[in-house]
N, C-alpha and C positions, 0 to 999 in steps of 0.2 A: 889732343891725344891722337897718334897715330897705329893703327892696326896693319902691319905689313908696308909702313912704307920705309922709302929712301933715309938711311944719318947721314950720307956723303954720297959726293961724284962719282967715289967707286962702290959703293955697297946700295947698291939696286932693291933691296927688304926683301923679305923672304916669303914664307905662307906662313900665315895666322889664322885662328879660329875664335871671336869670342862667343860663347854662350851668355847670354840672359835668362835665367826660366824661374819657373815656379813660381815665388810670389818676389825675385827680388827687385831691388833699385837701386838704378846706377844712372847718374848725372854727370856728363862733362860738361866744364862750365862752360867751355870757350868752345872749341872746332872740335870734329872729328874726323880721320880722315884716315881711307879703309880706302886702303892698296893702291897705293899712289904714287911707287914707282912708273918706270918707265920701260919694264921688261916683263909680259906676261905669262912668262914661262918660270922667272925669279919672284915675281910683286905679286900675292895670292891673297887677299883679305878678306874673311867673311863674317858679319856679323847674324849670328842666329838667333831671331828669336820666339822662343819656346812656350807659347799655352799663352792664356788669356790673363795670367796676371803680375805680369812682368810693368813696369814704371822705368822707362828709358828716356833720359829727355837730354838735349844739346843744348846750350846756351848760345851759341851761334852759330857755324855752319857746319851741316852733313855735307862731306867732300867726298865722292865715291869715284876714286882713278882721276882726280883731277887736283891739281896742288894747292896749296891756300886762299890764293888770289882766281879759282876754276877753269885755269890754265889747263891744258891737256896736252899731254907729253906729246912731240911730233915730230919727226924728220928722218932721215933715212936709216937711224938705229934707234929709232924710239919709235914704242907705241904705249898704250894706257897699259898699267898695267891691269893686275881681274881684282873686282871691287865684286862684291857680293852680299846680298841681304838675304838670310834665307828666313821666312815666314814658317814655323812650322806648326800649323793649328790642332790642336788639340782638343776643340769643344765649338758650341755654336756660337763665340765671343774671340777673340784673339787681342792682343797688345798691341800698342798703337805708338812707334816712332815719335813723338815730341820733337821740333824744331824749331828754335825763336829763331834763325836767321833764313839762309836759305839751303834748300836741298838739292845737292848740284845731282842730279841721279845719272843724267845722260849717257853716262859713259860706266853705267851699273850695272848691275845682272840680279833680277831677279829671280828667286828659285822658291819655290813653291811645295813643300813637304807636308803631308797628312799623316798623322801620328794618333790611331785610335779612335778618329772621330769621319764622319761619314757625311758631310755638307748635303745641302736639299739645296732647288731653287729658290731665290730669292733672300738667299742669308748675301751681306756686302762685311769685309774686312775691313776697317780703314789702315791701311799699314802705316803709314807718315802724315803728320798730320802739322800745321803751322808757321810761321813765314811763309816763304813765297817757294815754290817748285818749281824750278830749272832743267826742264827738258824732259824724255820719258825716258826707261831703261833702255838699253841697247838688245838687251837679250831677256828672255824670260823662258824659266825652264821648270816645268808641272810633270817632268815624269814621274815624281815621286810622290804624287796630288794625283790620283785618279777618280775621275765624279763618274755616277752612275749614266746607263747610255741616258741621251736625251740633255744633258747637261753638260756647260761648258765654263770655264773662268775667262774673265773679261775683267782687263782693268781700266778707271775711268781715272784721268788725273785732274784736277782740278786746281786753280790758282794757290790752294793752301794746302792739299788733300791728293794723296795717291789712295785709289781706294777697288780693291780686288773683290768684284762682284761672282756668285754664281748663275750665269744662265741658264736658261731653260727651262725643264718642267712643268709640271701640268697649271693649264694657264683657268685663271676664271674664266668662265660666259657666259653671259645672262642672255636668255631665250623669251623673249616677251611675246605672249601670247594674245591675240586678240579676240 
């Protein structure tokens, strides 16, 4: 399934938007592949996903701005085009990406939206989760995610796991008295 990309040599895809939210589920069996043109002014793909209890899963590869094979558009008239995942949480739990193959993100953009809900230290999102994770995003953008002072977003990626922690906040300390 492709979101925003290339049919042909001359039609570069357009901007797309899918939504996921509420409670629903939506399975591609095989790839997905979110703005994978080669013009990022024409190739605009974003997949959003909304609140904690959405069911999104890939049967083989997430491809963000990079072609089937994780190829990346290159040369003196080509660049990736914008692939985008936007996380938009809505409570202390979020949805979680499914990926049995791999998840090419390198060439992604993360975006980061708070929608009614107000994060503490120490809450972690897993946003993608399984197979194998291919690189980090290129960009990541939380202005529309603002945490209280003293607190910051941080993501850890791990071999199977992209996982958007909140920093900071008031920390324990044990004071042992003699």
């Amino acid at each position: 399934l492709g979101i925003s990309g290339p049919r042909n040599d001359v039609n570069e895809g357009g901007q797309a938007l899918m939504t996921v939210r509420d409670t629903a589920s939506f399975r591609v069996e095989q790839y997905f592949a979110l703005g994978t043109g080669n013009d990022p002014a024409t190739c605009d793909g974003t997949l959003e996903i909304r609140g904690p209890d959405v069911t999104f899963s890939i049967g083989e590869n997430l491809n963000m701005a990079v072609d089937p094979a994780g190829v990346v558009a290159t040369g003196d008239d080509l660049n990736p085009g914008k692939s985008t995942l936007n996380a938009v949480i809505t409570s202390s739990t979020h949805s979680t990406v499914q990926v049995d193959g791999i998840a090419r993100i390198a060439q992604g953009i993360l975006k980061v939206t708070l929608d009614g809900y107000t994060p503490v230290g120490g809450e972690v999102f897993t946003l993608i989760q399984g197979g194998t994770i291919e690189g980090e995003f290129r960009e990541t953008n939380d202005d529309d995610a603002p945490l209280a002072d003293g607190l910051s977003w941080e993501l850890e990626y791990t071999e199977d796991a992209v996982l958007l922690k909140v920093a900071g906040g008031p920390q324990d300390t044990t004071l042992s008295i003699s």
